[in-house]
C-alpha positions in Angstrom: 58.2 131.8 109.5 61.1 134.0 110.4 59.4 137.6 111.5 62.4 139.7 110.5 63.1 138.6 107.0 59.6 136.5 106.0 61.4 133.5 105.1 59.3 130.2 105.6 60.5 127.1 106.1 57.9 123.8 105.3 58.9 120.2 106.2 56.8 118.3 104.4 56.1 114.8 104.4 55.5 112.4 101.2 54.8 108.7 101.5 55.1 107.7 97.9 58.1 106.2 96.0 61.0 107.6 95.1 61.3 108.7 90.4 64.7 109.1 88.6 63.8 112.4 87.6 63.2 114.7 90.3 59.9 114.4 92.1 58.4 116.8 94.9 56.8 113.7 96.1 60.6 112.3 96.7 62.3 112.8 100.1 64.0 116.2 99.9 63.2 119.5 98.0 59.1 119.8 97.9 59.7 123.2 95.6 61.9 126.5 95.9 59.4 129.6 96.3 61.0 133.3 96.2 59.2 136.2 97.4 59.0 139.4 94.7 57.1 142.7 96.7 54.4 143.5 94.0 51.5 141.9 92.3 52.5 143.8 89.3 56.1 142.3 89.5 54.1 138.7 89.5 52.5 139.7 86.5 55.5 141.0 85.0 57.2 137.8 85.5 54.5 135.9 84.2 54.8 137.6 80.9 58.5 137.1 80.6 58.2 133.4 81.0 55.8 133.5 78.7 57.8 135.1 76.5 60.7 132.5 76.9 58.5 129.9 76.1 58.6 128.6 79.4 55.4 126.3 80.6 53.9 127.8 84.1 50.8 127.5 85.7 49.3 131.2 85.9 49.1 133.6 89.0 46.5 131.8 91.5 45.7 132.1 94.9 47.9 130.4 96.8 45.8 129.6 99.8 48.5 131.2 101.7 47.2 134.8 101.9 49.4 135.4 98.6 49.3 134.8 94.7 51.6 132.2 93.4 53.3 132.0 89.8 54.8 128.1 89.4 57.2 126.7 87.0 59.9 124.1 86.7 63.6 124.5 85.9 65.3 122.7 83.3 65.8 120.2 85.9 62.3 119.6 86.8 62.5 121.8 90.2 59.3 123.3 91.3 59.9 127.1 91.5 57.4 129.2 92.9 57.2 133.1 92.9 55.4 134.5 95.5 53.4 137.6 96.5 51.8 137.8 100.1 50.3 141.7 100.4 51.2 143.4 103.5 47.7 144.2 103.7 45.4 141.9 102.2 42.7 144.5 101.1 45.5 146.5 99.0 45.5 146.2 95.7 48.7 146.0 94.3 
């Protein structure tokens, strides 16, 4: 984790075989996760990818210390939006 900007880096290791299509499990990309700086923003992304008709698994605990909102681009790429609270008790 870089301190000044947040950003976190994960090397992650997968021993099964490599799909056409794109695969987390593949060598390479695991997933793509950007930060947004409110819960409510979370939500409010939520409901415009449900408004595009666009499949997502819903805001869940991301075992992180943060909520996570996951989807796939057209490609198959695992996106992630993320929210980590700068205090965990806060509410927003």
């Amino acid at each position: 984790m870089h301190r000044d900007s947040s950003a976190i880096l994960v090397l992650q290791q997968h021993l099964s075989g490599a799909v056409e299509r794109f695969n987390e499990r593949r060598p390479g990309l695991d997933h793509l996760a950007l930060g947004v700086a409110t819960r409510t923003e979370l939500e409010e992304w939520q409901e415009r990818l449900a408004e595009l008709g666009v499949d997502y698994s819903p805001i869940a605990d991301a075992g992180r210390g943060g909520l996570a909102l996951s989807f796939r681009d057209p490609d198959g790429i695992a996106l992630e939006l993320f929210h980590r609270p700068q205090n965990p008790h806060e509410g927003d």
